[in-house]
C-alpha positions as CSV (number, residue, x, y, z in Angstrom):
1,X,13.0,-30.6,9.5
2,X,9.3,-31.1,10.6
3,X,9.5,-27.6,12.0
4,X,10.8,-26.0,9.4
5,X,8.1,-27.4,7.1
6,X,5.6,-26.3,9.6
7,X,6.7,-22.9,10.1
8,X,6.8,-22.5,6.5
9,X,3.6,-23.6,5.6
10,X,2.1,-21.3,8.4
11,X,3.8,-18.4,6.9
12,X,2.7,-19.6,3.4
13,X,-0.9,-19.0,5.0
14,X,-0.3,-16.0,6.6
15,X,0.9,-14.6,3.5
16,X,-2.1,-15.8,1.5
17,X,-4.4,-14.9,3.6
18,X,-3.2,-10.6,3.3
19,X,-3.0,-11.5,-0.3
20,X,-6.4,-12.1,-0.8
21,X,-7.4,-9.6,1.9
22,X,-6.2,-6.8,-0.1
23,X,-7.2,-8.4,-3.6
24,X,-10.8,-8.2,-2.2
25,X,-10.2,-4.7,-0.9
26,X,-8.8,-3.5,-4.3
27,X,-11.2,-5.2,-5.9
28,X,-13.9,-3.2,-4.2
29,X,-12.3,0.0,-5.2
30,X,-12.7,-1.1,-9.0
31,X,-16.1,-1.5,-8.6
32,X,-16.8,1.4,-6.4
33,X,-14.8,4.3,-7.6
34,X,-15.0,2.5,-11.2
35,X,-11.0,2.4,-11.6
36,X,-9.0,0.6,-13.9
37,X,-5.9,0.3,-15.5
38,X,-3.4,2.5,-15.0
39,X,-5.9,4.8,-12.2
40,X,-6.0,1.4,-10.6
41,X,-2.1,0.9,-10.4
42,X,-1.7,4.4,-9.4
43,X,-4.3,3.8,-6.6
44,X,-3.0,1.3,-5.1
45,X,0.7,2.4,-5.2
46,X,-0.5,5.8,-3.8
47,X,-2.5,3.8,-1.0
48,X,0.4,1.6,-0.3
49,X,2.8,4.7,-0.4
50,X,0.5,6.7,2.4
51,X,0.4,3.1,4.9
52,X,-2.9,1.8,3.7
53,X,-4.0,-1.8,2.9
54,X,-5.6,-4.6,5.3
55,X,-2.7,-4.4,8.1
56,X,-2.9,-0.7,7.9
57,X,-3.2,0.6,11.4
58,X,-5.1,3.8,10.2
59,X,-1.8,6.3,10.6
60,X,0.5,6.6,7.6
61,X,3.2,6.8,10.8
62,X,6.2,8.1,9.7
63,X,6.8,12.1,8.5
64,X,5.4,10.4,5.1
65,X,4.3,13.5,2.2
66,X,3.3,13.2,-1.6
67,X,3.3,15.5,-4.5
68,X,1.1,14.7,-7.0
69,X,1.7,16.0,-10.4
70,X,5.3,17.8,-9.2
71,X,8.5,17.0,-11.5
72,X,10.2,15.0,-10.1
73,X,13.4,16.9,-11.0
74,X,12.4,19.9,-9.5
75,X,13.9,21.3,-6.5
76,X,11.5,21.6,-3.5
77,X,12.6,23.9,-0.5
78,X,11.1,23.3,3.0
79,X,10.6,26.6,4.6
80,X,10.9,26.3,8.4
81,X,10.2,28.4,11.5
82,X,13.1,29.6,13.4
């Protein structure tokens, strides 16, 4: 049971500690770029989308694209090279 405890409060920690990282980092962003709000929200979701944040490893990774400003509900068709 100890261990449990223990392993649980590490992770609590751990946790915690990326927490605060990237409420500092965001934070910075606010006062930098002077965003708010909604441009805030978007920001970060956009950052988190394209692999950013404090554990980022400086590649999104991944075949990872966004449209910004695209309908949704349109279609979208990938040309490719034979």
């Amino acid at each position: 049971r100890h261990r449990i405890l223990q392993n649980g409060r590490a992770d609590a920690a751990i946790i915690e500690a990326y927490v605060e990282a990237e409420r500092q980092a965001y934070e910075e962003i606010h006062k930098t770029m002077g965003l708010a709000g909604d441009d805030l929200i978007k920001y970060i979701w956009y950052d988190t989308l394209g692999g950013g944040g404090v554990s980022s490893t400086g590649s999104a990774g991944g075949d990872v694209q966004m449209m910004v400003g695209v309908d949704p509900a349109a279609y979208i068709s990938e040309v490719r090279a034979s």
